[in-house]
mmCIF file of the N, C-alpha and C atoms, coordinates in Angstrom:
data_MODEL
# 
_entry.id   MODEL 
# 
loop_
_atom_site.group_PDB 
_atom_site.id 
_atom_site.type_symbol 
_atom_site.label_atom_id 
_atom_site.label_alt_id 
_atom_site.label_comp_id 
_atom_site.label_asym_id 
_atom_site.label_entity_id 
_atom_site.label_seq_id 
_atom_site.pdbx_PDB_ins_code 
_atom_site.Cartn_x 
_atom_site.Cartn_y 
_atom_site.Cartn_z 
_atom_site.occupancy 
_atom_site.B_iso_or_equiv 
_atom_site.pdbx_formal_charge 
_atom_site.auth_seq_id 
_atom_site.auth_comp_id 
_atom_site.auth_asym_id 
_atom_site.auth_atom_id 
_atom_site.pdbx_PDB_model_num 
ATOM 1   N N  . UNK A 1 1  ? 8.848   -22.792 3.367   1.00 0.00 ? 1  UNK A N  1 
ATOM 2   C CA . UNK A 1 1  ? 7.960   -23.603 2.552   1.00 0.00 ? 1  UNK A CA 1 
ATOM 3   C C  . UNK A 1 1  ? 6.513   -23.263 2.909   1.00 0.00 ? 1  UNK A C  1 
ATOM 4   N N  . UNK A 1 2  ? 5.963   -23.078 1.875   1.00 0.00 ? 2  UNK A N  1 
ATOM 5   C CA . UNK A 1 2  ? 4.512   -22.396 1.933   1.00 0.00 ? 2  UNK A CA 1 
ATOM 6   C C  . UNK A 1 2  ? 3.475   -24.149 2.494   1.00 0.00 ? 2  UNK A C  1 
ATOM 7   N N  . UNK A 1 3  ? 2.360   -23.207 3.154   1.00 0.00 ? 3  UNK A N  1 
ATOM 8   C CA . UNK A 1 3  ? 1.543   -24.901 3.138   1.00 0.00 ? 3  UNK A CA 1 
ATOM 9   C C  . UNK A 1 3  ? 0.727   -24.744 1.938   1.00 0.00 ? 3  UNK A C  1 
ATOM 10  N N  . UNK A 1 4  ? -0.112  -25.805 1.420   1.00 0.00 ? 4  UNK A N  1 
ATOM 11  C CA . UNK A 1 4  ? -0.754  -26.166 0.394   1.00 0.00 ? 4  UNK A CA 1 
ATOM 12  C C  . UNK A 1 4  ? -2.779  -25.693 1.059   1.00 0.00 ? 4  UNK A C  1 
ATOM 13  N N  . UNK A 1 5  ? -2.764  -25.308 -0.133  1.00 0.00 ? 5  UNK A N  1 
ATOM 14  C CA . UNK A 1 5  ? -4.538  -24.637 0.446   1.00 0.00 ? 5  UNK A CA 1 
ATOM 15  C C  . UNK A 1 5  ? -5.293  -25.104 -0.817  1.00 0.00 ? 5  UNK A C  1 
ATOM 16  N N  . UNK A 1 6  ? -6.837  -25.680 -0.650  1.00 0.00 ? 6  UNK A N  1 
ATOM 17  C CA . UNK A 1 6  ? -7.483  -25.712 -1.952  1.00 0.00 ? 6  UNK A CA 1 
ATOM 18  C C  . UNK A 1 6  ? -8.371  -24.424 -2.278  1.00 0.00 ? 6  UNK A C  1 
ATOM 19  N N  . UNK A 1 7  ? -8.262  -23.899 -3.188  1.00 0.00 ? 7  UNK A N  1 
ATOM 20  C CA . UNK A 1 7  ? -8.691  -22.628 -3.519  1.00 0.00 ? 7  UNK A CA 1 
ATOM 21  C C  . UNK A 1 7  ? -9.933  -23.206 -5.012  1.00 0.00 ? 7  UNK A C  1 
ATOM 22  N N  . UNK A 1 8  ? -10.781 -22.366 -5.758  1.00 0.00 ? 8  UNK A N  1 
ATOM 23  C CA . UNK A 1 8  ? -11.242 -22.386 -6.577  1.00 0.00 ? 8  UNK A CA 1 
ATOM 24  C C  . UNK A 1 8  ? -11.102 -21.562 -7.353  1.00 0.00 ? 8  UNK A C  1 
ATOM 25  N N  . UNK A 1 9  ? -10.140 -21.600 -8.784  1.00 0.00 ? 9  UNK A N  1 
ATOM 26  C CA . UNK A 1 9  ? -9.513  -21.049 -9.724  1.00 0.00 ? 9  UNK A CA 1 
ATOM 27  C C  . UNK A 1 9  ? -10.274 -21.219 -10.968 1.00 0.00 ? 9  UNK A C  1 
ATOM 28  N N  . UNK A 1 10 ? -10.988 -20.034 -11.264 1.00 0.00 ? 10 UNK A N  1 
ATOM 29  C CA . UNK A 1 10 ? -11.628 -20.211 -12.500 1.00 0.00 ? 10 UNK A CA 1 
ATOM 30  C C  . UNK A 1 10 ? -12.687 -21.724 -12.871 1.00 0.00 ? 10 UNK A C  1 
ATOM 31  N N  . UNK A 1 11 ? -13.401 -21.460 -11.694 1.00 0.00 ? 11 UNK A N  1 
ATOM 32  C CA . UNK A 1 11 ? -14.277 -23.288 -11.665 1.00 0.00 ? 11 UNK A CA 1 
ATOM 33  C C  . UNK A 1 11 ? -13.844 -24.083 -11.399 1.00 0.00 ? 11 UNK A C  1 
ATOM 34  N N  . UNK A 1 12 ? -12.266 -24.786 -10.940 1.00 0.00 ? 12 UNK A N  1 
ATOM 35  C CA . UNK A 1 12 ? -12.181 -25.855 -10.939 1.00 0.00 ? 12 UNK A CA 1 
ATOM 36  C C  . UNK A 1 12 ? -11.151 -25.554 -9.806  1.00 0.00 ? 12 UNK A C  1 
ATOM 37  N N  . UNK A 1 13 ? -11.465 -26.732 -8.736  1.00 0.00 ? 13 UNK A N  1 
ATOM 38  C CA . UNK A 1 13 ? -10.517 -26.783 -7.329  1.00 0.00 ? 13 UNK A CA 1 
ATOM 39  C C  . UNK A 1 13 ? -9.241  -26.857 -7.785  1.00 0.00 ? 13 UNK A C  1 
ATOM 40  N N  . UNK A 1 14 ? -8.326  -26.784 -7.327  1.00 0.00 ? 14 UNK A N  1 
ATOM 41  C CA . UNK A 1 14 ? -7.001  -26.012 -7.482  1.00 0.00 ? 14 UNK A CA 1 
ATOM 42  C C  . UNK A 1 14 ? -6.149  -26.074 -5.818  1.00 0.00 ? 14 UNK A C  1 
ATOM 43  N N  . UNK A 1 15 ? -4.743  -27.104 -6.124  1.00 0.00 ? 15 UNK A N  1 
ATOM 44  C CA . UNK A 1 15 ? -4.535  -27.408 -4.332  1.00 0.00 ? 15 UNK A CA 1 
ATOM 45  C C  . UNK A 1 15 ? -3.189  -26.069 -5.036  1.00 0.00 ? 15 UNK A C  1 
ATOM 46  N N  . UNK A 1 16 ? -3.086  -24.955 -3.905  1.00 0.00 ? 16 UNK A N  1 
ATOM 47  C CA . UNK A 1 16 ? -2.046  -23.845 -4.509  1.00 0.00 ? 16 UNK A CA 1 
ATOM 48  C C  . UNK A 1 16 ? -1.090  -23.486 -3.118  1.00 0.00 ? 16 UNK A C  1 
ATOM 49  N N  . UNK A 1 17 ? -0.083  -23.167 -3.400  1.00 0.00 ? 17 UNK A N  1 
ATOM 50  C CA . UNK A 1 17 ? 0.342   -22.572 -1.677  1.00 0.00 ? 17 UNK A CA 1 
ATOM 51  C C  . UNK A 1 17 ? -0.218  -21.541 -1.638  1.00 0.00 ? 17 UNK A C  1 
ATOM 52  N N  . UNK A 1 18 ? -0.410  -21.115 0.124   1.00 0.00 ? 18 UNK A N  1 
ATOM 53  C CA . UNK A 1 18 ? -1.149  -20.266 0.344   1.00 0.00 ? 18 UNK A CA 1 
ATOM 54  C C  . UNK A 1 18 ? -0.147  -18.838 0.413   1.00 0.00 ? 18 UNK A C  1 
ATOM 55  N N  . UNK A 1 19 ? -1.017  -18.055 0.512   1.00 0.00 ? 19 UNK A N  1 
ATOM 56  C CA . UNK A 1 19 ? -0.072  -16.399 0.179   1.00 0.00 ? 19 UNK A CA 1 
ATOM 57  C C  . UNK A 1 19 ? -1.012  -15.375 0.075   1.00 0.00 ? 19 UNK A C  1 
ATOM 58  N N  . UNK A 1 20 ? -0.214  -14.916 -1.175  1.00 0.00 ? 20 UNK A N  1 
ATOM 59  C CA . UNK A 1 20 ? -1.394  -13.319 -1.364  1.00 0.00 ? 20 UNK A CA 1 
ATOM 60  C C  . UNK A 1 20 ? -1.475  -14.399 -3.030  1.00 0.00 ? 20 UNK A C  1 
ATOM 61  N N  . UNK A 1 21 ? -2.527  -13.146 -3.374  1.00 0.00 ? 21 UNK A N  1 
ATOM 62  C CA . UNK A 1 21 ? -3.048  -13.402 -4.804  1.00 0.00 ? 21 UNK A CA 1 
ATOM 63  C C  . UNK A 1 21 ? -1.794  -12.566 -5.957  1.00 0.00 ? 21 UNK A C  1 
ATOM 64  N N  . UNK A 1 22 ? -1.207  -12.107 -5.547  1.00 0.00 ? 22 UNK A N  1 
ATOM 65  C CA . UNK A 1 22 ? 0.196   -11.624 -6.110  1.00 0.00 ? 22 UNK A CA 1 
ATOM 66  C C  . UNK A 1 22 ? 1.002   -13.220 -6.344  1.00 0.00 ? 22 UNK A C  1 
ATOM 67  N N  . UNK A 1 23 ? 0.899   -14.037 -5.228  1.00 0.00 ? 23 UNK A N  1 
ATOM 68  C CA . UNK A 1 23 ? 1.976   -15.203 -5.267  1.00 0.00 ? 23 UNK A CA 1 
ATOM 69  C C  . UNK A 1 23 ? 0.896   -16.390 -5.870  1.00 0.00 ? 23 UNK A C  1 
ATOM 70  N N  . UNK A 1 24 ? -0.105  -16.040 -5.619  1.00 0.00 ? 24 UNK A N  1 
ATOM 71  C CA . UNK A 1 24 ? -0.834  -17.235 -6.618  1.00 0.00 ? 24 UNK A CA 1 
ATOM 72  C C  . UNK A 1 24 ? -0.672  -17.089 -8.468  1.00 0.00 ? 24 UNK A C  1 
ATOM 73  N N  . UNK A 1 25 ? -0.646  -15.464 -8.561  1.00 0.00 ? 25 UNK A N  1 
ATOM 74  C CA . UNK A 1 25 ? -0.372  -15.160 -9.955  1.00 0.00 ? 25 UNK A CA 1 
ATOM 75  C C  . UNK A 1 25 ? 0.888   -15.539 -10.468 1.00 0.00 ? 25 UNK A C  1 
ATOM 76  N N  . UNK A 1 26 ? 1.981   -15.672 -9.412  1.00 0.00 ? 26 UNK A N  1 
ATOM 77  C CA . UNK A 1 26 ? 3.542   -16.109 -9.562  1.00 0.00 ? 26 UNK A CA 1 
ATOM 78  C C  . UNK A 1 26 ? 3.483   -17.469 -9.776  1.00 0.00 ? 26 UNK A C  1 
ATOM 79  N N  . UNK A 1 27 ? 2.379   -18.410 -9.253  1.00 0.00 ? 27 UNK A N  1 
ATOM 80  C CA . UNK A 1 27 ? 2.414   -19.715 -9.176  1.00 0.00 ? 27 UNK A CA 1 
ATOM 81  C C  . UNK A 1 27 ? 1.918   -20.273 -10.412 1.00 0.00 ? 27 UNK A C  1 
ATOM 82  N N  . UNK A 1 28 ? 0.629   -19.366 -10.741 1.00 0.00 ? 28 UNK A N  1 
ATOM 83  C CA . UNK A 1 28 ? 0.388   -19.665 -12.018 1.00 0.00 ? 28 UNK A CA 1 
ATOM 84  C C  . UNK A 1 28 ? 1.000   -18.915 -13.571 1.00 0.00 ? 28 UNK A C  1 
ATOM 85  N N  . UNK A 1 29 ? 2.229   -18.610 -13.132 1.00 0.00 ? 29 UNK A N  1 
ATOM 86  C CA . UNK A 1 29 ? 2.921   -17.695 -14.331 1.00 0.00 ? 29 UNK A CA 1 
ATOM 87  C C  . UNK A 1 29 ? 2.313   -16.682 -15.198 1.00 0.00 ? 29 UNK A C  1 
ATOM 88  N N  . UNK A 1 30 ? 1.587   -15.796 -14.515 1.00 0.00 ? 30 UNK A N  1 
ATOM 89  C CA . UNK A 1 30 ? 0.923   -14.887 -14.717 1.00 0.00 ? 30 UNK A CA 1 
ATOM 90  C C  . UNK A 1 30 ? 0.815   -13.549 -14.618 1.00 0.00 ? 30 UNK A C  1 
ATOM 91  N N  . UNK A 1 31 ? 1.518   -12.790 -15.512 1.00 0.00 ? 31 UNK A N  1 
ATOM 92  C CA . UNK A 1 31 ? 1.758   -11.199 -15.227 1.00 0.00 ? 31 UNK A CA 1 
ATOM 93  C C  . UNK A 1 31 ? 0.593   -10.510 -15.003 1.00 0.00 ? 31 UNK A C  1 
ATOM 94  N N  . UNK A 1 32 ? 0.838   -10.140 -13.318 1.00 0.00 ? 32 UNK A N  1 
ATOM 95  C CA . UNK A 1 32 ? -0.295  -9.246  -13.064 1.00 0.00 ? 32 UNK A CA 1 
ATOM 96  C C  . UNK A 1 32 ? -0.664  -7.949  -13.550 1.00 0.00 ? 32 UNK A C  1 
ATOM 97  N N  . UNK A 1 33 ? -0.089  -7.373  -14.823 1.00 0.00 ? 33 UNK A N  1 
ATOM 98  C CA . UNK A 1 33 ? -0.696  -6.498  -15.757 1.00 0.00 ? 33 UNK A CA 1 
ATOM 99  C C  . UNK A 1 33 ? -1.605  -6.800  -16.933 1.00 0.00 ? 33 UNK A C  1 
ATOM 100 N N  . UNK A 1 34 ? -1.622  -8.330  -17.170 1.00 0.00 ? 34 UNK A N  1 
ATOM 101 C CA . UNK A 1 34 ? -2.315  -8.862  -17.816 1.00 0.00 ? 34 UNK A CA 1 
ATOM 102 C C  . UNK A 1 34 ? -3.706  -9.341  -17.581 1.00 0.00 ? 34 UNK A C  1 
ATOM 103 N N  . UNK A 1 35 ? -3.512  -9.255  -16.354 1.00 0.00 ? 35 UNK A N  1 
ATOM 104 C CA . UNK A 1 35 ? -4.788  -10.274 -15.889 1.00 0.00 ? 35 UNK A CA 1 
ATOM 105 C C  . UNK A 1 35 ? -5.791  -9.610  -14.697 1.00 0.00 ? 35 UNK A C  1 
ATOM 106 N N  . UNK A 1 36 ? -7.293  -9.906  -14.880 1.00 0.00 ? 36 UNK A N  1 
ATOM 107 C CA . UNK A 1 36 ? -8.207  -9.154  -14.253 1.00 0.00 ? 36 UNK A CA 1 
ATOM 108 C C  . UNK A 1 36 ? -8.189  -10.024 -13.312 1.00 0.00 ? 36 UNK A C  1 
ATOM 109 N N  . UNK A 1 37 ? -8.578  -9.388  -11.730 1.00 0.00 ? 37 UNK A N  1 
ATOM 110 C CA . UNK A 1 37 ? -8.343  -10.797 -10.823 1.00 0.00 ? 37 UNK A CA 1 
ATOM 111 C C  . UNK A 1 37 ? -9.784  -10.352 -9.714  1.00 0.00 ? 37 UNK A C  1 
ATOM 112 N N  . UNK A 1 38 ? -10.577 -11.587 -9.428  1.00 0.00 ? 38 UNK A N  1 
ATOM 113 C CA . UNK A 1 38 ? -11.998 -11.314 -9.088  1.00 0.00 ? 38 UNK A CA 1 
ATOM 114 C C  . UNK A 1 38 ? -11.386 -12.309 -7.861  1.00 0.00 ? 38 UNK A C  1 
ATOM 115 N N  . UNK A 1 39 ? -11.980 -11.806 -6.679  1.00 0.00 ? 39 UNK A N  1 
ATOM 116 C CA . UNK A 1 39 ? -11.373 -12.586 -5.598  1.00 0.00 ? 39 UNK A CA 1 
ATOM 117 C C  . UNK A 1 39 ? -12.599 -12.638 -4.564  1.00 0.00 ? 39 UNK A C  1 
ATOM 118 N N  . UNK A 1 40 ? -13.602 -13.664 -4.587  1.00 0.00 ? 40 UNK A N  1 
ATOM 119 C CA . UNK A 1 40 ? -14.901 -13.773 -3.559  1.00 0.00 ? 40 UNK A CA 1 
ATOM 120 C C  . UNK A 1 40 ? -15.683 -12.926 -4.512  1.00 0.00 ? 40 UNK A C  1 
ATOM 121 N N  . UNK A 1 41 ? -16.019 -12.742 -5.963  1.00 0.00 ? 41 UNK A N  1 
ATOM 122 C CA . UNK A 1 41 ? -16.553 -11.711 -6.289  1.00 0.00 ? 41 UNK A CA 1 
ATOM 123 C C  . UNK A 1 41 ? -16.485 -10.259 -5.974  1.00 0.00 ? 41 UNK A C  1 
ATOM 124 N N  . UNK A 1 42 ? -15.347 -10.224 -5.911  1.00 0.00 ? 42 UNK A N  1 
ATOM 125 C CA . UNK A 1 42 ? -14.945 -8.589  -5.633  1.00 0.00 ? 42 UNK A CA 1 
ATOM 126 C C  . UNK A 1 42 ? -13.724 -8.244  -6.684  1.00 0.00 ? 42 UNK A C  1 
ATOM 127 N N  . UNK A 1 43 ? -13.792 -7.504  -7.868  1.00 0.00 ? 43 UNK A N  1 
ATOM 128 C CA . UNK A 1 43 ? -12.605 -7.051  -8.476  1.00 0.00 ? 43 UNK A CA 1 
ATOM 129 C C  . UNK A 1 43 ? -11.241 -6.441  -7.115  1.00 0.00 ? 43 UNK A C  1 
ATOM 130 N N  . UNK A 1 44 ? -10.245 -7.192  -7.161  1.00 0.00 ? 44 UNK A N  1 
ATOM 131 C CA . UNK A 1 44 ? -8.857  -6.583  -6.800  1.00 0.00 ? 44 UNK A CA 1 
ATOM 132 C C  . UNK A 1 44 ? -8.344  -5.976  -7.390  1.00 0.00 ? 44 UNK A C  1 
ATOM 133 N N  . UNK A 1 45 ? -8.035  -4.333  -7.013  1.00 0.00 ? 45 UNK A N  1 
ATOM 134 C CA . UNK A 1 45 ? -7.322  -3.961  -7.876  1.00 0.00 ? 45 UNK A CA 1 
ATOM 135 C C  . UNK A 1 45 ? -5.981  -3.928  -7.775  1.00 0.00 ? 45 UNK A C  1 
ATOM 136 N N  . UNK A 1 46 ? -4.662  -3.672  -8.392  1.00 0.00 ? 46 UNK A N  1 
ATOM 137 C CA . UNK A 1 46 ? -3.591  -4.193  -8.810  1.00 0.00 ? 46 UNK A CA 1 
ATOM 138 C C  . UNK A 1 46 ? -2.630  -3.970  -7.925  1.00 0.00 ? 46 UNK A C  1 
ATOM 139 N N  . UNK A 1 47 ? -2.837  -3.055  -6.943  1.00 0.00 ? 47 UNK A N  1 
ATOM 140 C CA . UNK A 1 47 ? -1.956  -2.642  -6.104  1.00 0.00 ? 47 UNK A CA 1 
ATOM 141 C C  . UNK A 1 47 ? -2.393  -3.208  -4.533  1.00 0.00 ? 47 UNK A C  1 
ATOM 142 N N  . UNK A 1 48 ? -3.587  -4.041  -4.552  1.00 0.00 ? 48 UNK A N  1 
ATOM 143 C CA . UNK A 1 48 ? -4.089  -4.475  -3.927  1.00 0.00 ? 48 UNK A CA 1 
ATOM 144 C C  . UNK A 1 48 ? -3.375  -6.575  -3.674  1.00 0.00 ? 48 UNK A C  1 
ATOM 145 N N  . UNK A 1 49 ? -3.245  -6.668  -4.694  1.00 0.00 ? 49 UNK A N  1 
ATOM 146 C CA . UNK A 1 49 ? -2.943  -8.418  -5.066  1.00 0.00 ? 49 UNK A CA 1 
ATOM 147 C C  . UNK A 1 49 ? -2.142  -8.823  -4.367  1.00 0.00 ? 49 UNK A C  1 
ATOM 148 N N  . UNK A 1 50 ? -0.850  -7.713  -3.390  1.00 0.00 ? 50 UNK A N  1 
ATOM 149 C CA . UNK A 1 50 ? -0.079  -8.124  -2.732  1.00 0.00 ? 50 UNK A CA 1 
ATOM 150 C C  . UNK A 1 50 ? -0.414  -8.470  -1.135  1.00 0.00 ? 50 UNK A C  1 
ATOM 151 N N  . UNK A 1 51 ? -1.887  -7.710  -0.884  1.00 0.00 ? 51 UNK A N  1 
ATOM 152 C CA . UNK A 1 51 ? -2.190  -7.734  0.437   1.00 0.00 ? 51 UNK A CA 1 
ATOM 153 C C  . UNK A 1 51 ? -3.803  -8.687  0.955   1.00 0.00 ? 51 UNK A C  1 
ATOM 154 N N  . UNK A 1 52 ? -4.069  -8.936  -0.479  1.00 0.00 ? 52 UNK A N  1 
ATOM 155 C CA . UNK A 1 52 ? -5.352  -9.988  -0.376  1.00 0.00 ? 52 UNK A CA 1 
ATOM 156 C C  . UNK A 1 52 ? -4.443  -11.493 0.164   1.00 0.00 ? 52 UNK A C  1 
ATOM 157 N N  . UNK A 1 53 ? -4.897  -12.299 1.132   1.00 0.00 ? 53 UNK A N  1 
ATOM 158 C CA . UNK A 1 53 ? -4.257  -13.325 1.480   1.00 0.00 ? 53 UNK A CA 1 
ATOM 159 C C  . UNK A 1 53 ? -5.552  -14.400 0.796   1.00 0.00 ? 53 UNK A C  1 
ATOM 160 N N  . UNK A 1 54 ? -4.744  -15.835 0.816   1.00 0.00 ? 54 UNK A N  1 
ATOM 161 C CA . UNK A 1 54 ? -6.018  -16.664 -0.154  1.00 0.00 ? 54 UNK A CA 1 
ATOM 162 C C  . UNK A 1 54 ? -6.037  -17.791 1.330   1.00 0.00 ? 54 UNK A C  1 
ATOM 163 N N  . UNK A 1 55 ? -7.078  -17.993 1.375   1.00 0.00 ? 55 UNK A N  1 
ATOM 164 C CA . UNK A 1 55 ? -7.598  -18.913 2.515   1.00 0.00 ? 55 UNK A CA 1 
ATOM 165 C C  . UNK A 1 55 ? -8.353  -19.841 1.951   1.00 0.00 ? 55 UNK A C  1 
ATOM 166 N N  . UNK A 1 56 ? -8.056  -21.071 2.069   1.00 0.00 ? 56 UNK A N  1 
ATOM 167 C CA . UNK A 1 56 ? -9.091  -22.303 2.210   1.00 0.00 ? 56 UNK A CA 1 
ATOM 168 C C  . UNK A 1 56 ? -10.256 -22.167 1.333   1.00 0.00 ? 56 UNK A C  1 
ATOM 169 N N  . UNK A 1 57 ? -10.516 -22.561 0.194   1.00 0.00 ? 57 UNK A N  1 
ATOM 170 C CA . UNK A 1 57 ? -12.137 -22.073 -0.256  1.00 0.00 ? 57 UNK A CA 1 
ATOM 171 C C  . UNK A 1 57 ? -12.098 -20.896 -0.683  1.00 0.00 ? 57 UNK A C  1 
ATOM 172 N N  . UNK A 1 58 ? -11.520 -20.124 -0.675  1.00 0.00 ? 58 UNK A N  1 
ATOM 173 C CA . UNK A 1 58 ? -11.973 -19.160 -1.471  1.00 0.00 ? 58 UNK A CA 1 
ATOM 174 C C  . UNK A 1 58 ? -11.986 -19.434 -3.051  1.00 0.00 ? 58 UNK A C  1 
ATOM 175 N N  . UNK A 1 59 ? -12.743 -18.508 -4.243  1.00 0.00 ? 59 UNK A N  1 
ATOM 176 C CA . UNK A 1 59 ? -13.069 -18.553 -5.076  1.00 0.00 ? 59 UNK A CA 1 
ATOM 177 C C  . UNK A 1 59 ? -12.341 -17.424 -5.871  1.00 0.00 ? 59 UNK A C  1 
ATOM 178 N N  . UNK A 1 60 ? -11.973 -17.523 -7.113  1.00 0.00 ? 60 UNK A N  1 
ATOM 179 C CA . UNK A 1 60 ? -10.478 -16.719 -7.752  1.00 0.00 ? 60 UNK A CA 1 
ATOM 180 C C  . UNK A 1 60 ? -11.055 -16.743 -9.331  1.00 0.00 ? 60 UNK A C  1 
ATOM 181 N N  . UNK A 1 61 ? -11.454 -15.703 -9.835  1.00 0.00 ? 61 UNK A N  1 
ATOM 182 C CA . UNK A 1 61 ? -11.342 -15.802 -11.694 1.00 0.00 ? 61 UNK A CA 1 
ATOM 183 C C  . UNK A 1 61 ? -10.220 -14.484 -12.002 1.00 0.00 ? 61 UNK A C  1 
ATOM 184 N N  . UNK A 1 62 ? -9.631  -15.311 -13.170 1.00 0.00 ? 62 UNK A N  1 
ATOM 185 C CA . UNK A 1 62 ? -8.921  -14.894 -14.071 1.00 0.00 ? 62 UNK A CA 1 
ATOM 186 C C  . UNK A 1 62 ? -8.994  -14.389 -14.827 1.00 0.00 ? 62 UNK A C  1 
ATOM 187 N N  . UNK A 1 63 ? -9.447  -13.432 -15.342 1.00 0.00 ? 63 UNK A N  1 
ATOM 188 C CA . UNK A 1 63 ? -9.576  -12.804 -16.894 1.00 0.00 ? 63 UNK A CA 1 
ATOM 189 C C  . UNK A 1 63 ? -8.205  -12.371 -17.490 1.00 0.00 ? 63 UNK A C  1 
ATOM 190 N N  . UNK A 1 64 ? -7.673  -12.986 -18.616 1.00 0.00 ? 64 UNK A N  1 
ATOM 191 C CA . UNK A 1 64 ? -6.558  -12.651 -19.309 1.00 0.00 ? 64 UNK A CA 1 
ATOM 192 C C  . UNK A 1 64 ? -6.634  -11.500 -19.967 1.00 0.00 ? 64 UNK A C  1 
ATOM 193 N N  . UNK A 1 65 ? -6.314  -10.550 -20.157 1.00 0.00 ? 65 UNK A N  1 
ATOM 194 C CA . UNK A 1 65 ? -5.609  -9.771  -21.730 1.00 0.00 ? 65 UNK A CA 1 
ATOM 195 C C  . UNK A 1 65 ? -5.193  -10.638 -22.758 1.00 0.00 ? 65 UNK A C  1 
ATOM 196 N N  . UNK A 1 66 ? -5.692  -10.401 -24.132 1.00 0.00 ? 66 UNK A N  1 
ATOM 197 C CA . UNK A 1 66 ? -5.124  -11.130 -25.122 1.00 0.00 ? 66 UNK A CA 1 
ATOM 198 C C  . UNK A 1 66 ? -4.667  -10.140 -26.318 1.00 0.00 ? 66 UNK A C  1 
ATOM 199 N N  . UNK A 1 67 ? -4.056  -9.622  -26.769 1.00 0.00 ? 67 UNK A N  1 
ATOM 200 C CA . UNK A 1 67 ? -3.460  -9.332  -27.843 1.00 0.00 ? 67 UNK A CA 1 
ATOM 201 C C  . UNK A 1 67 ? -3.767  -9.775  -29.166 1.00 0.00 ? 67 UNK A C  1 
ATOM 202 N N  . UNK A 1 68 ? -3.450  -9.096  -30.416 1.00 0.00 ? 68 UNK A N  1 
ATOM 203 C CA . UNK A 1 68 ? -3.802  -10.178 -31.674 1.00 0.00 ? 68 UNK A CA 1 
ATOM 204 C C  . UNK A 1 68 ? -4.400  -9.088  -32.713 1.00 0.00 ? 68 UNK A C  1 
ATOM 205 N N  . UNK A 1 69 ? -4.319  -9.183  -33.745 1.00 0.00 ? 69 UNK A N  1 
ATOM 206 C CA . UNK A 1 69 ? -4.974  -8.504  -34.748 1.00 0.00 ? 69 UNK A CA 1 
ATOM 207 C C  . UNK A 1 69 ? -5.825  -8.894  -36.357 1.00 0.00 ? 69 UNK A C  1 
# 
């Protein structure tokens, strides 16, 4: 059982288990081919998401892919 961490997800506090940013994307049902992931202001890149760990406070944006015509 993971412990619970407050993180900041796209502006707004967010209590998430703690992990990598791979398992925060799992938490928030989010295919990490879809989604741009900014972690402390630093782009992660994709092969990276499994080894970024999320600590206390840190700060997380999301940019989706959207599809559509």
């Amino acid at each position: 059982m993971s412990q619970a961490i407050d993180v900041v997800v796209n502006g707004q506090r967010r209590s998430v288990n703690a992990g990598s940013l791979l398992d925060l994307l799992a938490q928030l049902e989010l295919d990490p081919r879809a989604v741009v992931v900014e972690h402390n202001r630093r782009i992660v890149r994709r092969p990276a998401l499994g080894q970024v760990r999320l600590v206390p406070g840190d700060a997380v944006e999301l940019v989706h892919f959207v599809g559509g015509g």
